[in-house]
N, C-alpha and C positions, 0 to 999 in steps of 0.2 A: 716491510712496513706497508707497503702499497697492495691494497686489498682491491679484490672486484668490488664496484658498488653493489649494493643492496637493491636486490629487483622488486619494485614497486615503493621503493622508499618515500616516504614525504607524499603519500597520494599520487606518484607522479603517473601509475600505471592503473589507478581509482578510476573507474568509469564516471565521462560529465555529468555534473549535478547542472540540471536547467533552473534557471533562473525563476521567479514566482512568474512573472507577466509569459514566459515562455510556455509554463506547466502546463496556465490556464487557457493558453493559446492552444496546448496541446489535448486537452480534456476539454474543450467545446469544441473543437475539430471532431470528435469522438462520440458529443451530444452528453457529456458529464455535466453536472451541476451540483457546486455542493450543496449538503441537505446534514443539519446540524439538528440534533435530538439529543434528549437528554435520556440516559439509558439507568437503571438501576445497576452498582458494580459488579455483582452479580452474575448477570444478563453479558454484561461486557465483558469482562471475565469466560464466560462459557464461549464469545465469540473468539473471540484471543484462542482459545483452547483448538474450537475447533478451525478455524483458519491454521494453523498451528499445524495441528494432526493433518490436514489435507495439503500444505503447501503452497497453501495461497495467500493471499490479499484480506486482509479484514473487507475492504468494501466491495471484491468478489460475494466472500460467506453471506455477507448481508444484504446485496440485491437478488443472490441466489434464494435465500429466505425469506425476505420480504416479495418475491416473485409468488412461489411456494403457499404462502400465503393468503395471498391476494385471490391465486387460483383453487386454492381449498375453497374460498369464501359462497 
């Protein structure tokens, strides 16, 4: 009846979640700031996809693009 425990059971082996005042400590250390747009779902949609397809970050794809962008101009 006595079984090994369960590894990683209950979160116990879940990498820390930082706290909010932590995060934003840790993303202006960085020079982050958030930037709130409203996107058509579509649009958001294709970013999801392609963050997605390359393994990254939604706000990597999107400063990569809006970089992209800016220098097309």
């Amino acid at each position: 009846m006595h079984q090994s425990a369960t590894p990683g059971r209950f979160g116990q082996s879940a990498p820390v979640v930082l706290d909010r005042r932590e995060q934003r400590k840790r993303d202006q250390a960085l020079g982050l700031i958030p930037f709130a747009v409203k996107l058509n779902s579509d649009l958001v949609a294709q970013l999801h996809a392609l963050a997605k397809e390359r393994g990254t970050g939604l706000n990597e794809v999107t400063a990569e693009l809006l970089k992209q962008g800016l220098k097309a101009k």
